[in-house]
C-alpha atoms as one frame of an Amber mdcrd trajectory, in Angstrom:
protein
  69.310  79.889 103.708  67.786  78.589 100.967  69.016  77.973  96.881  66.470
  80.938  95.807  67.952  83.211  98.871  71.544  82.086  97.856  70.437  82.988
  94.150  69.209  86.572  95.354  72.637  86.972  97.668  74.747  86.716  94.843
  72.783  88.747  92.541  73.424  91.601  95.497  76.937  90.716  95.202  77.099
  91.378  91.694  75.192  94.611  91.501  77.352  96.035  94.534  80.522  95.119
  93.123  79.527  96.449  89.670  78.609 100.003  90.974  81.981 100.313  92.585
  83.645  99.039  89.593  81.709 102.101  87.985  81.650 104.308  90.925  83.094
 107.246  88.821  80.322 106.935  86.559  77.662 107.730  89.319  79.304 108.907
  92.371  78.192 112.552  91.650  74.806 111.371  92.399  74.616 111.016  96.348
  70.709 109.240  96.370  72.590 106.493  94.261  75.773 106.272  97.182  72.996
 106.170  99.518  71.141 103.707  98.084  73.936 101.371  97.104  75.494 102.089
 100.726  72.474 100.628 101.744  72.793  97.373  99.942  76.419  96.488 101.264
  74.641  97.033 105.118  71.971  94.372 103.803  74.138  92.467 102.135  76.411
  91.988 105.537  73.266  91.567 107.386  72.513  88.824 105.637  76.016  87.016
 105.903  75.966  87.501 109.364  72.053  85.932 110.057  73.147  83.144 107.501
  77.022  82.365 108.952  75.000  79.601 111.612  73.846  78.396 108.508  75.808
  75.048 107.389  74.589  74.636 104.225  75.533  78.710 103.060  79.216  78.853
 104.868  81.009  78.796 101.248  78.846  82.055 100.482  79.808  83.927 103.032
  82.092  86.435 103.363  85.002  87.529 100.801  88.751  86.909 101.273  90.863
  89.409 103.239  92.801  89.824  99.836  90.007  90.487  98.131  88.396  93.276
 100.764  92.190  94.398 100.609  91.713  95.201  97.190  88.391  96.660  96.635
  89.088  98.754 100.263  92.408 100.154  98.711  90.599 100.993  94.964  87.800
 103.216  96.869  90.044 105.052  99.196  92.693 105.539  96.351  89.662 107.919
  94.620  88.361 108.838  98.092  91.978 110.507  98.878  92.033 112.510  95.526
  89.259 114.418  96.420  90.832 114.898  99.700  94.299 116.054  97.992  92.525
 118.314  95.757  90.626 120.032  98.638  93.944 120.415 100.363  95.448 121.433
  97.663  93.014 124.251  97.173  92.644 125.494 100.810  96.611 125.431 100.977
  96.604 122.424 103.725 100.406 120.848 102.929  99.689 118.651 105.491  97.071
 117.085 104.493  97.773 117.397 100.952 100.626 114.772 102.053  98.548 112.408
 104.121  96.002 112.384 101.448  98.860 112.023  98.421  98.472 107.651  98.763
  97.597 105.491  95.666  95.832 101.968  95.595  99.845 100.560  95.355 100.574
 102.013  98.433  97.797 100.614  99.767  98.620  97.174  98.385 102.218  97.526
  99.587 101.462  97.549 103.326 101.191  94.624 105.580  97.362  93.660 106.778
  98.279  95.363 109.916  99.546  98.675 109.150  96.971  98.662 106.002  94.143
  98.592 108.556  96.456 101.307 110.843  96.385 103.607 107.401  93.100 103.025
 106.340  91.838 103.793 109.296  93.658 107.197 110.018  91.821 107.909 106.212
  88.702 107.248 107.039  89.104 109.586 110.349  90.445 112.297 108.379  87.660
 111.591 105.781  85.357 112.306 108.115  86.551 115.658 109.390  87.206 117.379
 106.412  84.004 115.599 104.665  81.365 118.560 105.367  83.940 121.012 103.413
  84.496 118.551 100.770  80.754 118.395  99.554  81.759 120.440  96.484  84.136
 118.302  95.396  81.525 115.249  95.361  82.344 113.431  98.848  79.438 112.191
 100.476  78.146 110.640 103.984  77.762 107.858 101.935  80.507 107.192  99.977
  82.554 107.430 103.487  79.925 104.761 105.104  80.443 102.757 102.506  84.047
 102.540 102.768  83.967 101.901 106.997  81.413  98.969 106.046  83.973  97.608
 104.034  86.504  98.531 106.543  84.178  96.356 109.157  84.001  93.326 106.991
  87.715  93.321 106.251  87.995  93.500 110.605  85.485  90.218 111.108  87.629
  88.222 107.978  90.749  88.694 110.190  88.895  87.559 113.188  88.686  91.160
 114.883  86.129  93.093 116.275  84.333  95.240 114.023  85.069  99.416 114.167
  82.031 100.681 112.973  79.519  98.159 113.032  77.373  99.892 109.531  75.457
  97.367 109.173  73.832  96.195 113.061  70.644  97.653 112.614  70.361  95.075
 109.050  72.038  91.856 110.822  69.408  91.907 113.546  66.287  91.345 111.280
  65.340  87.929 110.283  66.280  86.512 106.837  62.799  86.903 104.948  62.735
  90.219 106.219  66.254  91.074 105.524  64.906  89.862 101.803  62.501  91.740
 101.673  64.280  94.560 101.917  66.835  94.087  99.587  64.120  93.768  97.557
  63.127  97.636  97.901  66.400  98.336  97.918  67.220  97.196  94.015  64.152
  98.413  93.014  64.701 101.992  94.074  68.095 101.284  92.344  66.327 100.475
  89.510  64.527 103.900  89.257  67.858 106.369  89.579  69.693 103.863  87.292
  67.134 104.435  84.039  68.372 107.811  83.306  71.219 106.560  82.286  69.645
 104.135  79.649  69.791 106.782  77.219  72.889 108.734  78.568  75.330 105.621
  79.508  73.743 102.528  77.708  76.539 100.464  78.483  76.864 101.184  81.973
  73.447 100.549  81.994  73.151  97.202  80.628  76.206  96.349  82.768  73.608
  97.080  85.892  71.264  95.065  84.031  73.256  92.022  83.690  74.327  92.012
  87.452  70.773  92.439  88.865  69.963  89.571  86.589  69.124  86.286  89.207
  70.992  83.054  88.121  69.102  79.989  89.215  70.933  77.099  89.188
């Protein structure tokens, strides 16, 4: 991988870890969960054609703290729409499985926060159909076993989902290529909100920006 493809990885990086630092600002809008869902499956795609790579090993991949983190945020929002559905349809159950923050998350081991995190995501999926009222989207649960997969290959462990195979198995100019689309279409559902959110929007701005070295 070259500096100019390193360049353009990192300027993924930014803008997908910007729009889920803002994911309450657009997750009502499920073309923009799809889109951005498909940016994290590039951007693994890319990390895994470039990991044979010598000279890009310090790019790739984040720290299992780090996945720990950002995995723990997203399901901490992801299980209030699932206690809130409980809560409505009179599931006490669930209402209690769902009832987890992003400290409990934190709290647990590596092990049994993969064990929990996993038994979310299953449940997730179950009650996700019924839950489209509430905002939850195929993508937005994607998105979250992606993240679940990378956090699985930076403990040396087989991946559960495997998101993003379709992406990993294209070559890197292609894979490129396609990120390129992929920002741009970004691009387009982003600019309504450079009248309605201008800082949120300029935010998006700045990450997309390239920094050349």
């Amino acid at each position: 991988m070259n500096q100019q493809q390193i360049n353009r990885l990192e300027m993924y990086r930014a803008t997908n870890d910007y729009l889920d630092a803002q994911n309450a600002l657009w997750s009502a809008i499920p073309i923009i969960g799809n889109y951005k869902n498909q940016l994290s499956a590039l951007i693994a795609g890319i990390e895994e054609a470039a990991s044979s790579q010598a000279g890009a090993q310090v790019f790739i991949g984040k720290s299992v703290a780090a996945l720990k983190k950002l995995m723990a945020e997203k399901l901490d929002l992801l299980d209030d729409i699932l206690e809130a559905y409980a809560a409505d349809v009179g599931n006490a159950e669930l209402e209690q499985q769902a009832s987890n923050s992003k400290t409990d998350y934190l709290s647990l081991p590596n092990e049994d926060f993969e064990i929990k995190s996993k038994q979310m995501i299953a449940l997730l999926e179950q009650h996700m159909e019924a839950m489209a009222d509430y905002g939850m989207t195929s993508a937005q649960v994607d998105d979250i076993k992606q993240d679940m997969d990378q956090f699985l290959a930076s403990r040396g462990k087989p991946r559960a989902y495997q998101v993003a195979s379709r992406a990993a198995t294209k070559d890197m100019e292609a894979l490129f290529k396609e990120g390129t689309a992929i920002t741009e279409k970004l691009d387009k559902v982003l600019s309504r909100f450079k009248r309605a959110n201008a800082s949120f929007h300029n935010g998006y701005t700045a990450a997309r920006k390239v920094v050349n070295d």
